[in-house]
C-alpha positions in Angstrom: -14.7 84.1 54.2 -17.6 83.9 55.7 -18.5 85.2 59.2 -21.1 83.9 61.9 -22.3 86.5 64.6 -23.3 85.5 68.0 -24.9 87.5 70.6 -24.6 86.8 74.0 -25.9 87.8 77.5 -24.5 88.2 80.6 -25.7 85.8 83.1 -26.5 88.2 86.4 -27.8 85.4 89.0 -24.3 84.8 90.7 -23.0 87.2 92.8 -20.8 89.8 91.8 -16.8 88.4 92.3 -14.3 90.2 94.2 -10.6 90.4 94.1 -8.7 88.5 96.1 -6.0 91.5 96.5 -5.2 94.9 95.2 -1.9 96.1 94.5 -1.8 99.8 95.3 1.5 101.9 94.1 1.0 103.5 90.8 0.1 107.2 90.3 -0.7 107.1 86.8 -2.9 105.1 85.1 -1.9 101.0 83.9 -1.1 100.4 81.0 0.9 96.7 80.8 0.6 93.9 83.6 3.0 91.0 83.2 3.5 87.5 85.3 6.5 85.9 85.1 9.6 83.8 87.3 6.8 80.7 87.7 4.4 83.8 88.9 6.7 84.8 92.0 7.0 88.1 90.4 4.5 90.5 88.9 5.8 93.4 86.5 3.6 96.6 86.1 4.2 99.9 84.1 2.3 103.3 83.9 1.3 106.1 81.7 4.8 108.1 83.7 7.0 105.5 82.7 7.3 104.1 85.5 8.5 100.4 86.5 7.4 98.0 89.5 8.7 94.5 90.3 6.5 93.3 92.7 6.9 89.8 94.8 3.4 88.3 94.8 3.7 86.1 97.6 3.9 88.7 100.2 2.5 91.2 97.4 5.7 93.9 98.2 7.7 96.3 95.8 11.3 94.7 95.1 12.5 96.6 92.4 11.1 100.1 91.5 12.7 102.2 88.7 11.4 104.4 85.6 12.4 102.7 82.7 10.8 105.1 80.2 10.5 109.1 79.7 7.1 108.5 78.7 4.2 106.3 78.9 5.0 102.4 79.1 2.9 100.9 75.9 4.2 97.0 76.8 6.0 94.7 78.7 7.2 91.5 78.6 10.0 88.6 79.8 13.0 87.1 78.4 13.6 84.1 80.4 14.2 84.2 84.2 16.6 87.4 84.1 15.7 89.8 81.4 12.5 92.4 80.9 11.8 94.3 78.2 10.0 97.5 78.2 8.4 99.8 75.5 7.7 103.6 76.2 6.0 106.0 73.7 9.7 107.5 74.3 10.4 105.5 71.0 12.7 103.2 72.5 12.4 99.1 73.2 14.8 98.3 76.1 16.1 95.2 77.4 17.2 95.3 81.1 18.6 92.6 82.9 16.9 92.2 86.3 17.9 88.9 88.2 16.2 87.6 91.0 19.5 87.4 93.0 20.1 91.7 92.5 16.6 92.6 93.5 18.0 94.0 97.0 20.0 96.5 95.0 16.7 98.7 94.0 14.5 101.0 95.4 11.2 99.5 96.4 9.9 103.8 96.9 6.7 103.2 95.0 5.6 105.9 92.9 2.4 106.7 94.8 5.1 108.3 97.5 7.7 109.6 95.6 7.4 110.2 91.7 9.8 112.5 91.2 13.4 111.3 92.2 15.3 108.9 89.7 16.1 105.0 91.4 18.9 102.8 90.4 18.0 101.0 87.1 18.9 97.5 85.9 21.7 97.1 83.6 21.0 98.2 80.3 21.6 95.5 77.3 19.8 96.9 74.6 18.0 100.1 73.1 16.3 99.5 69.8 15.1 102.9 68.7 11.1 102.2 67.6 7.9 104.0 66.6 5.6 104.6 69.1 3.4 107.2 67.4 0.1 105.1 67.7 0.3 103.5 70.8 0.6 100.0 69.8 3.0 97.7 72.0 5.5 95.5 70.5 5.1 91.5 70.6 7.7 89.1 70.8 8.1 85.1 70.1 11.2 83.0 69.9 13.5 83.1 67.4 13.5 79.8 65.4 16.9 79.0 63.2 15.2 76.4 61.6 17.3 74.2 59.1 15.2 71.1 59.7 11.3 71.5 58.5 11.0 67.9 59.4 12.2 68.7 62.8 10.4 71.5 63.3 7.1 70.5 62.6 8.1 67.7 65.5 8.6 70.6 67.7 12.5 70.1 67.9 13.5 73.6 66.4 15.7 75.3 69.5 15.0 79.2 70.1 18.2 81.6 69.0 17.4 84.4 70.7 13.9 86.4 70.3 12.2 88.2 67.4 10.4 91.3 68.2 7.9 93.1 66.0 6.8 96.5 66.2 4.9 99.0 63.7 7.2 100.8 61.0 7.1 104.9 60.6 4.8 104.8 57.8 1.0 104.0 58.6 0.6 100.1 58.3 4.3 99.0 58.1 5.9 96.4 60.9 9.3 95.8 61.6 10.4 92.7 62.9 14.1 92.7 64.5 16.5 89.9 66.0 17.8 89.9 69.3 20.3 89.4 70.9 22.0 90.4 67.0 20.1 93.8 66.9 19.4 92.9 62.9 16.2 93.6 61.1 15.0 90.3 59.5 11.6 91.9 58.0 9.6 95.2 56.7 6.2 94.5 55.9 4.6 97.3 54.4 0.7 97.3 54.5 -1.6 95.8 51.7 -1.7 97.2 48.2 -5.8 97.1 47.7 -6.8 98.4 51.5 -6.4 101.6 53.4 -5.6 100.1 56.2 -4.3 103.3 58.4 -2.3 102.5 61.4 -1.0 99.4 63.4 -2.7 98.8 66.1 -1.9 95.5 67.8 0.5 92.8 66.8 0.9 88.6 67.2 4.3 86.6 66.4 3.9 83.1 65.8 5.1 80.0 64.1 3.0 77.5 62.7 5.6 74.6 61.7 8.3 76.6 60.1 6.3 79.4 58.9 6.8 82.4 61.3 3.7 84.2 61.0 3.3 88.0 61.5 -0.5 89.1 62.9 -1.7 92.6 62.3 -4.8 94.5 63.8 -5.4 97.8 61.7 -7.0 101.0 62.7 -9.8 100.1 59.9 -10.6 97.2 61.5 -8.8 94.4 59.6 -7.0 91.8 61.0 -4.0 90.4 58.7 -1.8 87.7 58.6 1.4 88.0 56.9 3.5 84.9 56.0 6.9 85.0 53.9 6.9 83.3 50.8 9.7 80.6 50.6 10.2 80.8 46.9 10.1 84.7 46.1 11.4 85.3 50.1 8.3 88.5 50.3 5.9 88.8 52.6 2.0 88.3 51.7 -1.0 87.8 53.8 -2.4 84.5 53.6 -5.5 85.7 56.0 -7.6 89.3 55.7 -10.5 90.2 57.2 -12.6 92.8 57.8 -14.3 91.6 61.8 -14.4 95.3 63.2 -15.7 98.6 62.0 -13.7 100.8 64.4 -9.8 100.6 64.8 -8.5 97.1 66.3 -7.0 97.3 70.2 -5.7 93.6 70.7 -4.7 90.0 69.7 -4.0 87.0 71.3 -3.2 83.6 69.7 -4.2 80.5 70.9 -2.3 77.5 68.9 -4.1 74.9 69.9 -7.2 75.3 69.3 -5.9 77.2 65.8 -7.4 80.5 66.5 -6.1 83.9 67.1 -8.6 86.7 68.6 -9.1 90.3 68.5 -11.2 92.8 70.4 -11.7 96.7 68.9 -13.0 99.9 69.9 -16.3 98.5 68.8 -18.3 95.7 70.9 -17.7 92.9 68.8 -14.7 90.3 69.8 -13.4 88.3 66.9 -12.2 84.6 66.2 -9.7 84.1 63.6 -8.4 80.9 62.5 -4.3 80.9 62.4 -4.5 78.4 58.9 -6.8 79.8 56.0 -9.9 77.5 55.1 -9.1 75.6 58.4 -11.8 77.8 60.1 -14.5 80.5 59.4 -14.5 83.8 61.3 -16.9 84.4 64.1 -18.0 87.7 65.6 -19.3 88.0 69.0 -21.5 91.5 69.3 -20.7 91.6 73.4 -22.4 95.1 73.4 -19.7 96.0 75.7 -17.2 98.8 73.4 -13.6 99.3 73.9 -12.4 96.3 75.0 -8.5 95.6 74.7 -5.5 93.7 76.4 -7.3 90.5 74.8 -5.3 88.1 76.6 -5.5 83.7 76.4 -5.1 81.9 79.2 -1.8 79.7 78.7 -4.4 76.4 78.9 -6.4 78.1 76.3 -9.7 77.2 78.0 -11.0 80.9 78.7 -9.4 84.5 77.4 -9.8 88.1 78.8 -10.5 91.6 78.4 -10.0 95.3 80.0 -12.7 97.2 79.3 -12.9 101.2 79.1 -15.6 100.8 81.5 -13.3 99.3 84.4 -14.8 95.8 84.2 -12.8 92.9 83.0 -14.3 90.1 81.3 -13.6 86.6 81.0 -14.7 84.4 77.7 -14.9 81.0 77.2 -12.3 80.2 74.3 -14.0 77.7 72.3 -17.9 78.7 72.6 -16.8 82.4 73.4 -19.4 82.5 74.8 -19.1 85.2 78.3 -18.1 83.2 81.8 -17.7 86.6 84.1 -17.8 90.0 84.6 -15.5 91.1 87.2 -16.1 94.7 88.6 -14.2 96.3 91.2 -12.5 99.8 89.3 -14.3 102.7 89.0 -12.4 104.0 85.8 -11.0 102.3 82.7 -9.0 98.9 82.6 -6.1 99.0 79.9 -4.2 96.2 81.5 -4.7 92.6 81.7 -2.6 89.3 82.4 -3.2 85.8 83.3 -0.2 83.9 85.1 1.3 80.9 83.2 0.5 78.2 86.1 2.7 74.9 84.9 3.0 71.6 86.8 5.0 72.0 89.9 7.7 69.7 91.2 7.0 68.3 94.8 8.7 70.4 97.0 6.6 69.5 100.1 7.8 66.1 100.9 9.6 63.1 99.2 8.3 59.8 98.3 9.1 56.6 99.7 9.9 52.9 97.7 6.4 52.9 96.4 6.4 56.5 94.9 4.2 57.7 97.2 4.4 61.2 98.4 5.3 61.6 102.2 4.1 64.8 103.2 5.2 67.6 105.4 4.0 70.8 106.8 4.9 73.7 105.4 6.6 77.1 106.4 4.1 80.1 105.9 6.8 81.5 103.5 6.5 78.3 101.5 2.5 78.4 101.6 2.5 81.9 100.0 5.3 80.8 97.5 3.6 77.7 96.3 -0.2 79.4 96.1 1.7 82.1 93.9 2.7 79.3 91.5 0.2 77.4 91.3 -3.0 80.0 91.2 -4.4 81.3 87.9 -4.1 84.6 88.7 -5.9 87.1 86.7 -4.3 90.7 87.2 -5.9 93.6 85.5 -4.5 97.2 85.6 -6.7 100.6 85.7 -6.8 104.3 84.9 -6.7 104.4 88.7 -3.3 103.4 89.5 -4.8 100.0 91.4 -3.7 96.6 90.2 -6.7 94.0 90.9 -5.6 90.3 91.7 -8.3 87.6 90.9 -8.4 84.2 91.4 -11.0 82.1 89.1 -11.3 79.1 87.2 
C-alpha cells in the first residue's frame, strides 16, 4: 500500500506552556500514567514496582502499595473497582481497589519511604506472562457476540475483558479471557517476515471481528483478524512505516485509523479496514517517541518523548499542535483523561427545564474541574508526574 510522507515544523511563536501541577512522589522513573473513576483518581507506576492512587482534586496519595517485584510495564482499569498491573516480574494482576476502602492504605509515598511493604488490595487474579521485551499488555472488552446483526448496531454486551500480551517466542501474542482465566488465541508471527519481538499491542473490534494490532521490533505494524471459516488467525494489514523497533499504538475508531510512533522520528497512520485508507508517515525529526496515546474525542493524540517533551498531534491532519516542556529527562508515560458529559449536580431545573443554579462548596469546585478538564498527564525518568490542561 502506498505511503505519503509529511514533514512538519514546529510552530515556536507562542509561548512555551506550563503545567498546571506536578505530582511529586515517585523515586524511580514513570513508566504507566492512568485516569480513571470519571478522572477523580489518577494511577501511576514506576521502574520499582511501585503503585500510587492518587485523588486529583486535592492532588493527595490515597492508596500506595508495590504491586510488582519489578518494574511496572502497564496499567490499566476494569470498571470503577478493579486495576490491573503488569510488572517485568512476569505476572498481570488484577486487584480490587474500591473507592469506598481507599482509607485502608498507606498513602507513605515512595519518595519517603521505599523500602517497607503497605497493605495491598485484594488479589483476584495472577496470570503468569512474558515480560522479556518490555511491552505492556492491552486490554478491550470481551464481546460474546451471537448476533452479527446486533453487533454491528452496537448492541453486543461486554462478558468480561480480553487481555493480550506477547507469547515466549519472538513475535507471538497471547490473548486470554477474564474473569474465566482461559486462553482464547496464540498468534504466532508471520511466515514471510522476521519480525523479531513484540513491541506494542491494540485490541479492538470492528463489527464482530475482534482485531489484534501488533508493533514489531523491525518496524511492522500488523493486524491480525481470525478467519470465520478456517477459525486461524491472518493479518489482513502489514506494513513496513518504521525502520527502527515500534514503541506504541493507539486506535482511534472513528476516524478508522490506528497510529504508531518508534524509536525512529517518523509517527505513522494506519487505517483499521484495508483499502479503506493509505498509510501516512509523518518524519517529526523528534526520535523515540512512545506512550502514543488518542484523546477519547479523537481530535488530537500524544507522545512521551526520550527527550522529556511531550507532544501533542492533531489526529486527522497530524500535523504538530504543541510542544510541552517542563522535564529535564525522558518521558515514558503519557495519558489523557476520558472527560464525558456530566450530569448537573450544581442545581436543579425548574418547570421550563431551566437550570437553577447554586454556589458551590470548594470541595465540589475541585471535584467537578477534575471531571470535566482534559487532563494530559505525562510521567518522567525523574519520578515527577506533569498535569496539563490544553485544548
Amino acid at each position: 500500500m502506498a505511503a505519503e510522507t509529511l514533514h512538519i515544523t514546529q510552530n515556536s511563536s507562542l509561548p512555551p506552556a506550563q503545567p498546571a501541577y506536578v505530582l511529586r512522589g515517585h523515586s524511580a522513573q514513570i513508566h504507566s500514567v492512568l485516569f480513571f473513576r470519571q478522572n477523580l483518581r489518577l494511577l501511576s507506576g514506576d521502574a520499582d514496582g511501585w503503585v500510587v492512587l492518587w485523588n486529583l482534586p486535592v492532588k493527595r496519595p490515597v492508596a500506595v502499595w508495590r504491586a510488582h517485584k519489578s518494574s511496572i510495564l502497564g496499567l490499566s482499569n476494569w470498571g470503577e473497582d478493579r486495576i490491573i498491573t503488569h510488572g517485568r516480574d512476569n505476572k498481570l494482576i488484577v486487584w480490587r481497589l474500591c473507592e469506598g476502602d481507599e482509607s485502608r492504605f498507606s498513602t507513605v509515598l515512595p519518595i519517603e519511604d521505599a523500602v517497607t511493604e503497605r497493605a495491598k488490595p485484594v488479589l483476584l487474579h495472577s496470570l503468569p506472562v512474558n515480560a522479556l521485551n518490555f511491552c505492556s499488555f492491552t486490554k478491550c472488552d470481551h464481546l460474546r457476540i451471537t448476533n452479527p446483526a446486533a453487533a454491528r448496531n452496537g448492541a453486543a454486551q461486554p462478558d468480561g475483558i480480553l487481555t493480550a500480551v506477547p507469547g515466549l517466542q519472538d513475535g507471538h501474542v497471547n490473548v486470554t479471557a477474564l474473569p474465566s482465566e482461559e486462553r482464547i488465541a496464540t498468534i504466532v508471527s508471520p511466515m514471510d517476515i522476521n519480525t523479531g519481538m513484540v513491541m506494542a499491542l491494540g485490541l479492538h473490534y470492528v463489527g464482530n471481528d475482534l482485531l489484534v494490532l501488533v508493533g514489531y521490533e523491525n518496524g511492522y505494524a500488523c493486524i491480525w483478524k481470525q478467519s470465520h471459516t478456517a477459525k486461524q488467525w491472518q493479518t489482513s494489514y502489514s506494513n513496513k512505516a518504521h525502520s527502527q523497533p515500534i514503541l506504541s499504538l493507539d486506535v482511534a475508531p472513528g476516524l478508522g485509523y490506528f497510529y504508531t510512533s518508534s524509536a525512529d522520528a517518523v509517527i505513522a497512520r494506519h487505517p483499521l479496514v484495508e483499502g479503506s485508507a493509505d498509510t501516512r508517515l509523518v518524519q517529526t525529526k523528534h526520535a523515540g517517541q512512545q506512550s502514543l496515546t488518542v484523546r477519547s474525542d479523537e481530535k488530537i493524540f500524544a507522545t512521551a518523548g526520550w527527550d522529556g517533551r511531550a507532544r501533542v498531534y492533531s489526529a486527522k491532519t497530524m500535523k504538530e499542535l504543541a510542544v510541552l516542556k517542563w522535564h529535564k529527562e525522558g518521558c515514558y508515560a503519557l495519558a489523557f483523561a476520558n472527560v464525558d458529559p456530566i450530569d448537573v449536580e450544581d442545581g436543579a431545573t425548574d418547570g421550563n427545564g431551566v437550570v437553577v443554579k447554586r454556589d458551590l462548596t470548594v470541595s465540589e469546585q475541585r471535584t467537578a474541574k477534575a471531571r470535566s478538564t482534559h487532563w494530559l498527564a505525562a510521567g518522567s525518568k525523574d519520578g515527577k508526574i506533569s498535569l496539563w490542561d490544553i485544548y
